[in-house]
Biopython code that builds the backbone (N, CA, C, O; Angstrom):
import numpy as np
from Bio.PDB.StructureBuilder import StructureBuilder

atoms = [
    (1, "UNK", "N", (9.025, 2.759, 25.677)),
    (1, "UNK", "CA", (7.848, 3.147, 26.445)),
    (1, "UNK", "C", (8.160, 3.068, 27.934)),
    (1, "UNK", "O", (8.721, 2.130, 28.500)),
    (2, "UNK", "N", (7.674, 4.288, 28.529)),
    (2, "UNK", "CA", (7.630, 3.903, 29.890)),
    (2, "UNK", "C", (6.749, 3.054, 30.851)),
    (2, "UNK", "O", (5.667, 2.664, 30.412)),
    (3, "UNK", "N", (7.117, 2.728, 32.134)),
    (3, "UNK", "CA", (6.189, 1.761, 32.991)),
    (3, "UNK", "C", (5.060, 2.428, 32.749)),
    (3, "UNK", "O", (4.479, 1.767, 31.887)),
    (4, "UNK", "N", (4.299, 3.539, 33.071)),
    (4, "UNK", "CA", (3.180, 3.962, 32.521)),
    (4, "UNK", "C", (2.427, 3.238, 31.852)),
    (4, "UNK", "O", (1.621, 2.432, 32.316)),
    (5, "UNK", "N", (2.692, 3.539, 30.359)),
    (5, "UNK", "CA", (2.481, 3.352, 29.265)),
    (5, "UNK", "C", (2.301, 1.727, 28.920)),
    (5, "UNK", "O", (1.339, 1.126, 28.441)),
    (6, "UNK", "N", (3.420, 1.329, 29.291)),
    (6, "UNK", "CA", (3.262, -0.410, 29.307)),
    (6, "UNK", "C", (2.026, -0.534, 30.165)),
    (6, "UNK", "O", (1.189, -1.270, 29.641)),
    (7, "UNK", "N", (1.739, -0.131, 31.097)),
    (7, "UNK", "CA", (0.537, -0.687, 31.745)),
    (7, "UNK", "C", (-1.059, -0.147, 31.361)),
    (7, "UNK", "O", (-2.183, -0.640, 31.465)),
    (8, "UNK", "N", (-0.612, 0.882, 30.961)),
    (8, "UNK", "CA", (-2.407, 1.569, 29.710)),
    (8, "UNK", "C", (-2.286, 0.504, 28.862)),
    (8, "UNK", "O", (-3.081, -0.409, 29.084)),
    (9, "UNK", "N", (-1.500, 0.351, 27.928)),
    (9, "UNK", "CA", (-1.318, -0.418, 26.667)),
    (9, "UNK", "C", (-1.849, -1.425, 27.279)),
    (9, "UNK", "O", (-3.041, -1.174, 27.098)),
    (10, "UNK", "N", (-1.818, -2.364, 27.862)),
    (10, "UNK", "CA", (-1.987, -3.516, 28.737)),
    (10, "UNK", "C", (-3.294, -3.520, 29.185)),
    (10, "UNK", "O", (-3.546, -4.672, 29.536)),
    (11, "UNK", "N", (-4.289, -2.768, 29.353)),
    (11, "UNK", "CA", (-5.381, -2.230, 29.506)),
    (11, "UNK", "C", (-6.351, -2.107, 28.444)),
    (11, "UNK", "O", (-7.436, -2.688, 28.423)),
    (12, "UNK", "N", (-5.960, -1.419, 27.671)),
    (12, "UNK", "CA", (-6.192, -1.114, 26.361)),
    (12, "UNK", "C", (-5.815, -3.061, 25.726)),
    (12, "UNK", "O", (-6.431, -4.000, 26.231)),
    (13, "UNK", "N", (-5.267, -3.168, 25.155)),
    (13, "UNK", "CA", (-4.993, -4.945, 24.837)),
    (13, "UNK", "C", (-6.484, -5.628, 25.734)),
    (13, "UNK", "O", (-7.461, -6.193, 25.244)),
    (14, "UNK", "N", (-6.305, -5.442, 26.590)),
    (14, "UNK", "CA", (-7.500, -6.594, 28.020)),
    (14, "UNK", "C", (-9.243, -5.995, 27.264)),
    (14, "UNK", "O", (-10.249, -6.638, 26.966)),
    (15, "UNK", "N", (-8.910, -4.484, 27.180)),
    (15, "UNK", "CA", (-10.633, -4.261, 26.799)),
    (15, "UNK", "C", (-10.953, -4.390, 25.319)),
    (15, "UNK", "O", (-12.090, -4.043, 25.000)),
    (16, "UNK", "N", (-10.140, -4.834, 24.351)),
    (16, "UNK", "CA", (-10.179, -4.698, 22.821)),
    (16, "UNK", "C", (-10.370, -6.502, 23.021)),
    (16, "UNK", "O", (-11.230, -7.113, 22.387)),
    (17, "UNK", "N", (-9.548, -7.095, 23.868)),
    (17, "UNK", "CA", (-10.625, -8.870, 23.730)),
    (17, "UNK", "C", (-11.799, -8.709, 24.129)),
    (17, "UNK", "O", (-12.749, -8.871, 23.364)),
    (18, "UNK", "N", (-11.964, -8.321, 25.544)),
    (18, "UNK", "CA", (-13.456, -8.219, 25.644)),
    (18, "UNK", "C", (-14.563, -7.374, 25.360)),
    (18, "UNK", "O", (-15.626, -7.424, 25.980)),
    (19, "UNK", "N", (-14.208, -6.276, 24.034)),
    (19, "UNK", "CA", (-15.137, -6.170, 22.927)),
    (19, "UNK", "C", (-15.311, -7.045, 21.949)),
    (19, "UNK", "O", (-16.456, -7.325, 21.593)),
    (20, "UNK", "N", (-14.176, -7.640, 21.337)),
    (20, "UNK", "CA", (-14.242, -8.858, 20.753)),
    (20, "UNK", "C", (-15.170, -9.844, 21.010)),
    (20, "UNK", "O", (-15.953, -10.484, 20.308)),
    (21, "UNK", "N", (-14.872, -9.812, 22.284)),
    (21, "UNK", "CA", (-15.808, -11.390, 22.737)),
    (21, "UNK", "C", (-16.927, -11.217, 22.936)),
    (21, "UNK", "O", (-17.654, -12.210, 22.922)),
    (22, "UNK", "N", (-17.485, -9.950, 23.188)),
    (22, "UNK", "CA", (-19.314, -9.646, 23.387)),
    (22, "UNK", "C", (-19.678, -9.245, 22.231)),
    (22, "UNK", "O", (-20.862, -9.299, 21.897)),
    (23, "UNK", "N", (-18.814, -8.822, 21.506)),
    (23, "UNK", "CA", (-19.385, -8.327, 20.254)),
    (23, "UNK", "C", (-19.445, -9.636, 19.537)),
    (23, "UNK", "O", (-20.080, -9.412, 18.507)),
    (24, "UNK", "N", (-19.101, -10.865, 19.577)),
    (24, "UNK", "CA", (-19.092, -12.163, 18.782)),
    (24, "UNK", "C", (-20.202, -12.482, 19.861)),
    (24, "UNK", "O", (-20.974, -12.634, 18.915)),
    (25, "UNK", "N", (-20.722, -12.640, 20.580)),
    (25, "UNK", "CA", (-22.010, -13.049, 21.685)),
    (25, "UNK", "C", (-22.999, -12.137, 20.835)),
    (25, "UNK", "O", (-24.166, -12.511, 20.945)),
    (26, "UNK", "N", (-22.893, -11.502, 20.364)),
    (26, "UNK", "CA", (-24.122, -10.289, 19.532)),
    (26, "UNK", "C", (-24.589, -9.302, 20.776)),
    (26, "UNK", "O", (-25.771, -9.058, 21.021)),
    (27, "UNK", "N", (-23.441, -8.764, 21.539)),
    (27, "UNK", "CA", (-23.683, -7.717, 22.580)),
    (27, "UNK", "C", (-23.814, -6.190, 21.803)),
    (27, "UNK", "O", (-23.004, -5.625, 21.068)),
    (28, "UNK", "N", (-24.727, -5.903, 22.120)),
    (28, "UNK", "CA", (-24.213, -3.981, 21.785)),
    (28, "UNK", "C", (-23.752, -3.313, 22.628)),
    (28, "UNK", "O", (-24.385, -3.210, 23.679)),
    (29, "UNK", "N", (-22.181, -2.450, 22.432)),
    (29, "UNK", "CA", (-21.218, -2.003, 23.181)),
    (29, "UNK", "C", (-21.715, -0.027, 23.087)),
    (29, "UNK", "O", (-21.561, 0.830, 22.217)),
    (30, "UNK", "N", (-22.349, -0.024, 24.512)),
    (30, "UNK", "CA", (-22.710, 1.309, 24.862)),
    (30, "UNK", "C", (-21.518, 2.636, 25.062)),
    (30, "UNK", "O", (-21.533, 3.797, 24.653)),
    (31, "UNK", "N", (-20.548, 1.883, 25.856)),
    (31, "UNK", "CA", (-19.751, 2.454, 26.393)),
    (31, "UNK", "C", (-18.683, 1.842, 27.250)),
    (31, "UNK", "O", (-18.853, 0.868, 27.983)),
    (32, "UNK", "N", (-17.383, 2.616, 27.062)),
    (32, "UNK", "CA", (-15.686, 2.316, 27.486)),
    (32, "UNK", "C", (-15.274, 3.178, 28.101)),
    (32, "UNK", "O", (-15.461, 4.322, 27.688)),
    (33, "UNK", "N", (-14.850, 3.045, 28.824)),
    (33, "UNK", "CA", (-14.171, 3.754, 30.379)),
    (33, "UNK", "C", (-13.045, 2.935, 30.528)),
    (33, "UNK", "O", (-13.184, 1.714, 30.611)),
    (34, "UNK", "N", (-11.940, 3.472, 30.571)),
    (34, "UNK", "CA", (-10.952, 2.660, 30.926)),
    (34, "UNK", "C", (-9.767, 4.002, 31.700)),
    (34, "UNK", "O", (-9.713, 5.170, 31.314)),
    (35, "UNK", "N", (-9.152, 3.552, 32.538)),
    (35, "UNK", "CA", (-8.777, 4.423, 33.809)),
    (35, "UNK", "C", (-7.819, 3.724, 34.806)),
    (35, "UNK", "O", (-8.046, 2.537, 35.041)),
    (36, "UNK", "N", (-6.632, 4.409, 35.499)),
    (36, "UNK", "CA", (-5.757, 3.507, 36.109)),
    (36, "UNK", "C", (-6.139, 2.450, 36.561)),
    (36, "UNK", "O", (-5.593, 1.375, 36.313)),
    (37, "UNK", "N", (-7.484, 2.651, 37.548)),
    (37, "UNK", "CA", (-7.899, 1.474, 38.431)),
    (37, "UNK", "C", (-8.630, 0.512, 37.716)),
    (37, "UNK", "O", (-8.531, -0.644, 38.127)),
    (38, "UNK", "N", (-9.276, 0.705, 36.831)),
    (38, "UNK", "CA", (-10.343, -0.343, 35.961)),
    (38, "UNK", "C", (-10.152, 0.072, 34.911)),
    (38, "UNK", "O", (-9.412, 0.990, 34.558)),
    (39, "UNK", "N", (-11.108, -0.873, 34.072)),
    (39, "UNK", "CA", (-11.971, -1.070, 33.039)),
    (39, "UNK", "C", (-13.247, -1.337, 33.204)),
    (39, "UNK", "O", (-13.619, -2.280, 33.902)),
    (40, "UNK", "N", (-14.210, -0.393, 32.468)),
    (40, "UNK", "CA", (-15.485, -0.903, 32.434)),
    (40, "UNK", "C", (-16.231, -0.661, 30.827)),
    (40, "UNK", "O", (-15.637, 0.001, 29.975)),
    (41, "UNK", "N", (-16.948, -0.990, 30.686)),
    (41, "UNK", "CA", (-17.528, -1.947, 29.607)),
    (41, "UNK", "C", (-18.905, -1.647, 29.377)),
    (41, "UNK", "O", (-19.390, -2.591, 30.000)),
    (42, "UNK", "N", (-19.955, -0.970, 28.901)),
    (42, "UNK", "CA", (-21.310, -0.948, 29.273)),
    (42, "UNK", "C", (-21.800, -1.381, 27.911)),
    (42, "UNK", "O", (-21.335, -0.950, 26.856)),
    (43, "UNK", "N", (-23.056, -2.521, 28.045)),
    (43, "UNK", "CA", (-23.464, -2.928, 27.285)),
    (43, "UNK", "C", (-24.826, -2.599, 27.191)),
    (43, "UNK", "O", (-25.195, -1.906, 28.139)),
    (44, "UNK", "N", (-25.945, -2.937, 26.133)),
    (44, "UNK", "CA", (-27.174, -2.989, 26.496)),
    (44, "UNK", "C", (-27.376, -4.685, 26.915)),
    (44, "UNK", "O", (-26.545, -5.573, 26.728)),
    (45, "UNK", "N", (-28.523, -4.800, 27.434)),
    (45, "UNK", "CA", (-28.976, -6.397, 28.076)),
    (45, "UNK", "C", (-28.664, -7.432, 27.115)),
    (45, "UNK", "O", (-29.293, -7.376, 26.058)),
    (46, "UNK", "N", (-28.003, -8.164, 27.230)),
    (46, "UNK", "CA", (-27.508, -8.986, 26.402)),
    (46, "UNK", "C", (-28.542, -10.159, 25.964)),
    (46, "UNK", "O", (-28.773, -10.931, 26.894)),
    (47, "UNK", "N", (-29.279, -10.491, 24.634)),
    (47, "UNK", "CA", (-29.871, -11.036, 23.898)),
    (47, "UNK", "C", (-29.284, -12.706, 23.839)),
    (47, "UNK", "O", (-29.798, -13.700, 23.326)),
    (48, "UNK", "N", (-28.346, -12.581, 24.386)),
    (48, "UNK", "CA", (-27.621, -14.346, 24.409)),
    (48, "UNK", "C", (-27.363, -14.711, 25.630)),
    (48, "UNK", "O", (-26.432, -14.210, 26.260)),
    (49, "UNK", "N", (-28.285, -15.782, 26.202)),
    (49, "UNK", "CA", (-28.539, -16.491, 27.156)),
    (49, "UNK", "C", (-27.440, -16.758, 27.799)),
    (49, "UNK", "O", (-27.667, -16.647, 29.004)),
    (50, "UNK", "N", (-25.942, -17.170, 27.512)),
    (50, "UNK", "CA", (-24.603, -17.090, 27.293)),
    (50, "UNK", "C", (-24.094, -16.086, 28.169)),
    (50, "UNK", "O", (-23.278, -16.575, 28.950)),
    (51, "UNK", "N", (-24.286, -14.781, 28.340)),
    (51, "UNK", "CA", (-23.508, -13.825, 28.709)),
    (51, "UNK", "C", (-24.450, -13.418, 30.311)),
    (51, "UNK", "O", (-25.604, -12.993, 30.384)),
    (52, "UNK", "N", (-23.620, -13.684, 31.301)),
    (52, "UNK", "CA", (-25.057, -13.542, 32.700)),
    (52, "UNK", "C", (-23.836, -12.978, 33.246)),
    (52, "UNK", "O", (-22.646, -13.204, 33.025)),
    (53, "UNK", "N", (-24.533, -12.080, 34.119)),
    (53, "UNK", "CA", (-24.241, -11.276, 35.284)),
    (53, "UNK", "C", (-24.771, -11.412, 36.650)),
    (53, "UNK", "O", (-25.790, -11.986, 37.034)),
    (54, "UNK", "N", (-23.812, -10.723, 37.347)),
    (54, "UNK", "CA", (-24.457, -11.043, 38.862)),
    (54, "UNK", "C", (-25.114, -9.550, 39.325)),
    (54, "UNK", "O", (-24.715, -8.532, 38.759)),
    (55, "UNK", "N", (-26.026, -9.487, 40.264)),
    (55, "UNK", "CA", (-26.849, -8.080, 40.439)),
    (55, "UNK", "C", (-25.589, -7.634, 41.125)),
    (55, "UNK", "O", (-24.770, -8.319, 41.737)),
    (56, "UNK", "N", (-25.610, -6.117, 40.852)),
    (56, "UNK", "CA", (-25.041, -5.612, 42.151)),
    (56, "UNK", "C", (-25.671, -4.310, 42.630)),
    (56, "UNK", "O", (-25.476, -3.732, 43.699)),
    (57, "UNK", "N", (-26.376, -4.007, 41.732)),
    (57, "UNK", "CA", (-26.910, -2.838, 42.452)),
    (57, "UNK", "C", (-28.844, -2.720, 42.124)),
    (57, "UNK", "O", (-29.168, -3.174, 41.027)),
    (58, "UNK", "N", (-29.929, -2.197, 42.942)),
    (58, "UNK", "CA", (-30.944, -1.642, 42.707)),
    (58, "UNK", "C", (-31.487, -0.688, 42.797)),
    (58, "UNK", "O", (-31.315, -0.025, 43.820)),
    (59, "UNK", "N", (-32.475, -0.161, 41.645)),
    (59, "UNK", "CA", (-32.220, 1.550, 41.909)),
    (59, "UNK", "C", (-33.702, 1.256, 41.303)),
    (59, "UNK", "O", (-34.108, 0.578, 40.358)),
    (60, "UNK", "N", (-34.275, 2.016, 42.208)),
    (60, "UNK", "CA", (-36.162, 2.602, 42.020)),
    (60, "UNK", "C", (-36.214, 3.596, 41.295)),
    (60, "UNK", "O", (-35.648, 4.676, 41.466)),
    (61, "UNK", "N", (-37.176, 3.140, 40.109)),
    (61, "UNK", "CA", (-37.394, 4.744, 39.144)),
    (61, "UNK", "C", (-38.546, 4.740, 39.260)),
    (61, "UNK", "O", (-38.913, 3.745, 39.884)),
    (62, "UNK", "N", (-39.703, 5.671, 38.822)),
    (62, "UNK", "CA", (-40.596, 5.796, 38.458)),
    (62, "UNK", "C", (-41.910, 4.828, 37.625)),
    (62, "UNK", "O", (-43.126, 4.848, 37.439)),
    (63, "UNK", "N", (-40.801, 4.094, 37.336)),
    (63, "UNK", "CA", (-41.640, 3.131, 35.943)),
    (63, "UNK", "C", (-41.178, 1.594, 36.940)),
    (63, "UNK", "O", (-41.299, 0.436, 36.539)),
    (64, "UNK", "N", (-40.795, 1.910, 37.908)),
    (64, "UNK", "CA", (-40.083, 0.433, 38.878)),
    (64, "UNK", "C", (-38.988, 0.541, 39.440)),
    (64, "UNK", "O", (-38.543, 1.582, 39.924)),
    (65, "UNK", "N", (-38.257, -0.925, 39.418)),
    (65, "UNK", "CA", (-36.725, -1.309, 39.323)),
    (65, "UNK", "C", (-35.701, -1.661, 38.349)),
    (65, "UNK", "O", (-35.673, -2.593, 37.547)),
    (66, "UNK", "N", (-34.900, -0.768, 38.570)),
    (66, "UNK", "CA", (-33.570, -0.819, 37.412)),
    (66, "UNK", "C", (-32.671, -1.948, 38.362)),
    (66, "UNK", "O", (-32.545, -1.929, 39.586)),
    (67, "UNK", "N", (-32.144, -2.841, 37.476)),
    (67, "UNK", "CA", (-31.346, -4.172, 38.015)),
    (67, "UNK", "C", (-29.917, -3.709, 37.196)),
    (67, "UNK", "O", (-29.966, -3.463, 35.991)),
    (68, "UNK", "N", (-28.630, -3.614, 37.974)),
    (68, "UNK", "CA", (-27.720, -3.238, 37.789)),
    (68, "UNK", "C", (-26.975, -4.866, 37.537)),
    (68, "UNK", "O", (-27.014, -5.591, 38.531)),
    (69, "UNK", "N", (-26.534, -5.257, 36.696)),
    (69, "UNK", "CA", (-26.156, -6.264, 36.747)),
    (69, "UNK", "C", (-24.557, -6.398, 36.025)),
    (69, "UNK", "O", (-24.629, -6.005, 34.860)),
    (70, "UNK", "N", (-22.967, -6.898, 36.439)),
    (70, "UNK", "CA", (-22.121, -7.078, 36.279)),
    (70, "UNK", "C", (-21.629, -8.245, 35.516)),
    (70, "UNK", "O", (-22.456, -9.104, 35.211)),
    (71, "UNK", "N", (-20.760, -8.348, 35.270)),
    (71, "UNK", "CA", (-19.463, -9.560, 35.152)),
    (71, "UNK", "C", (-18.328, -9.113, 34.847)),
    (71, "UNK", "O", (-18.280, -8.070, 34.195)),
    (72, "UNK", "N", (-17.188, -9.741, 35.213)),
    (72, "UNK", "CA", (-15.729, -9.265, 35.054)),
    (72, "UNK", "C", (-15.522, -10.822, 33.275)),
    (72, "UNK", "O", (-15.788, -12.018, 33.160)),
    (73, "UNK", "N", (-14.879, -9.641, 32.260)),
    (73, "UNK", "CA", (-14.312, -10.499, 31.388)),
    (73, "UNK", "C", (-12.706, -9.771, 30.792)),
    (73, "UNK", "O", (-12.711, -8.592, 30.437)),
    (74, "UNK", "N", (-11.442, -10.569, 30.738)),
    (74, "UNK", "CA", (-10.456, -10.196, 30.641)),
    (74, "UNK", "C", (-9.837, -9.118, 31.425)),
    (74, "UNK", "O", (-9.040, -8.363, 30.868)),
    (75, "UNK", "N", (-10.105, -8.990, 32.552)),
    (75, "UNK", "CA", (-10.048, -8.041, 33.425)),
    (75, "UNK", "C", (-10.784, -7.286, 33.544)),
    (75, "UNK", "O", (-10.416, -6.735, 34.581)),
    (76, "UNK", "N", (-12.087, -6.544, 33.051)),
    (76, "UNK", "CA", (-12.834, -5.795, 32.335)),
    (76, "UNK", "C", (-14.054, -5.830, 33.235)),
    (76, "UNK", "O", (-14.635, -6.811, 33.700)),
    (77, "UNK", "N", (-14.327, -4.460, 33.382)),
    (77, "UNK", "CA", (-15.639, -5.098, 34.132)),
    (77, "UNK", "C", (-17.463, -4.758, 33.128)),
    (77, "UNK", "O", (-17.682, -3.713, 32.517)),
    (78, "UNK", "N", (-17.992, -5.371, 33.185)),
    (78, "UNK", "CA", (-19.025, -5.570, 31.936)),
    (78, "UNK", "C", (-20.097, -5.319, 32.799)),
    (78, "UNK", "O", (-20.289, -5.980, 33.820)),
    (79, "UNK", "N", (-21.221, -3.842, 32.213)),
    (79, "UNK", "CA", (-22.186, -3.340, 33.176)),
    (79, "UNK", "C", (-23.134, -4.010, 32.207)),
    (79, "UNK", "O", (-22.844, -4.644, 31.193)),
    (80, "UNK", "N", (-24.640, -3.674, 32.854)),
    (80, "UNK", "CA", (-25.650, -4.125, 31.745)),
    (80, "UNK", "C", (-26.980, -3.466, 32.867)),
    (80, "UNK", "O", (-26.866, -3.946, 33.994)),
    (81, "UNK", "N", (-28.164, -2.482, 32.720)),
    (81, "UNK", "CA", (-29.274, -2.449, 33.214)),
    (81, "UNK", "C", (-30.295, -3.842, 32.679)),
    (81, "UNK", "O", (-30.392, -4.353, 31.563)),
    (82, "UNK", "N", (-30.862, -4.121, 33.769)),
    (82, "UNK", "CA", (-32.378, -5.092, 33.547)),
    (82, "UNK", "C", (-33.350, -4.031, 33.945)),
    (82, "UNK", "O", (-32.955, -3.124, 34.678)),
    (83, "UNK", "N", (-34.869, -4.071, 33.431)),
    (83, "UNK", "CA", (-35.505, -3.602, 33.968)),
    (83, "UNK", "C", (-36.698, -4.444, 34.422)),
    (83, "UNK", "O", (-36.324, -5.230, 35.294)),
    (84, "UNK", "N", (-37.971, -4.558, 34.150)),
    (84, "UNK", "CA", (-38.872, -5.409, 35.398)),
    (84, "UNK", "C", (-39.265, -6.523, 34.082)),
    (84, "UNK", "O", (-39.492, -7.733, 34.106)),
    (85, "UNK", "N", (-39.232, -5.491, 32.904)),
    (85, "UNK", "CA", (-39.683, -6.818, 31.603)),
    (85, "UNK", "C", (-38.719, -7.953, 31.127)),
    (85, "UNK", "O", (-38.942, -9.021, 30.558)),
    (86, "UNK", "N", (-37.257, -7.187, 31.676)),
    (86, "UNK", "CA", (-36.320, -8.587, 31.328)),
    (86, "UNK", "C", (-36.069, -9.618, 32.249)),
    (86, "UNK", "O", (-35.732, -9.259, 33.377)),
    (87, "UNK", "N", (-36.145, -10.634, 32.052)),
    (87, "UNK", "CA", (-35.789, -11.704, 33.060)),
    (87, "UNK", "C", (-34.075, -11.886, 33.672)),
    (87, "UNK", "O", (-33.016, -11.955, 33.048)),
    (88, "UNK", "N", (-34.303, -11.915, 34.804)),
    (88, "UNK", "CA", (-32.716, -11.687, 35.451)),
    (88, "UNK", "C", (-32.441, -13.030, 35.003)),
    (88, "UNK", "O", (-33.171, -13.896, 34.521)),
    (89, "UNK", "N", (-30.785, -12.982, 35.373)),
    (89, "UNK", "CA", (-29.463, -13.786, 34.428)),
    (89, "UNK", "C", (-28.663, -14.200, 35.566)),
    (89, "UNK", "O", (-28.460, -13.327, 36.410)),
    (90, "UNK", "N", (-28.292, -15.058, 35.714)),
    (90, "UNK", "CA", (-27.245, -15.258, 36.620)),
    (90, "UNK", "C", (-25.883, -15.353, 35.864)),
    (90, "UNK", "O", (-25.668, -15.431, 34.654)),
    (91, "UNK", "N", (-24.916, -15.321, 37.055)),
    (91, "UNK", "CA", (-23.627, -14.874, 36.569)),
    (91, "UNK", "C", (-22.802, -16.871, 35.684)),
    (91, "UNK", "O", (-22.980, -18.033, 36.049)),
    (92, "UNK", "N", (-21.908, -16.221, 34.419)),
    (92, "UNK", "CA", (-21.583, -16.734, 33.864)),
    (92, "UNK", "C", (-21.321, -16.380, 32.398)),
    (92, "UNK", "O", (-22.024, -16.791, 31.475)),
    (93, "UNK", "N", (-20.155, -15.512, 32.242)),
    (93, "UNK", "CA", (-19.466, -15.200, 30.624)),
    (93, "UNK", "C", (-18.950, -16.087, 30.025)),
    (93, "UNK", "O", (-18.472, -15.883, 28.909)),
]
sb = StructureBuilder()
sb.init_structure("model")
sb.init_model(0)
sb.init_chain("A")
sb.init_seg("    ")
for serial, (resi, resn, name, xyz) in enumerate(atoms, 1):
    if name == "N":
        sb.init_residue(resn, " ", resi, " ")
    sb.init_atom(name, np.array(xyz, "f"), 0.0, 1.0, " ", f" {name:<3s}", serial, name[0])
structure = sb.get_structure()
């Protein structure tokens, strides 16, 4: 294999633990993006007190505020929306 390749593979390896590991938290896995520069991860709001994120982004809809909320696991970066009925989480995977 080339340097390339060793380093997708390596990528690929980093986001298959941290489906593992949210999927054993009882996360539901929305969506995988994985790409030279990152990994990202999209979950729905995670149901286990256990899995917290930090805000990083806010976005006004119609019905309110959408709470963009993060965490990095195994290199990986792990998205999640809040909206006004869920109670925000602080960071800690």
């Amino acid at each position: 294999m080339n340097a390339y390749n060793t380093a997708f593979k390596k990528r690929v390896d980093k986001a298959s633990l941290a489906m593992t590991h949210l999927i054993k938290q009882g996360c539901a896995i929305t969506g995988l993006s994985i790409k030279d520069t990152s990994t990202v991860i999209n979950i729905l709001p995670p149901r286990d007190k256990r899995v917290k994120g930090t805000l990083i982004s806010i976005t006004g809809t119609h019905t309110g505020r959408c709470h963009m909320m993060a965490t990095r696991l195994y290199g990986c970066t792990v998205q999640w929306h809040l909206t006004n009925e869920e109670p925000q989480q602080e960071l800690n995977a």
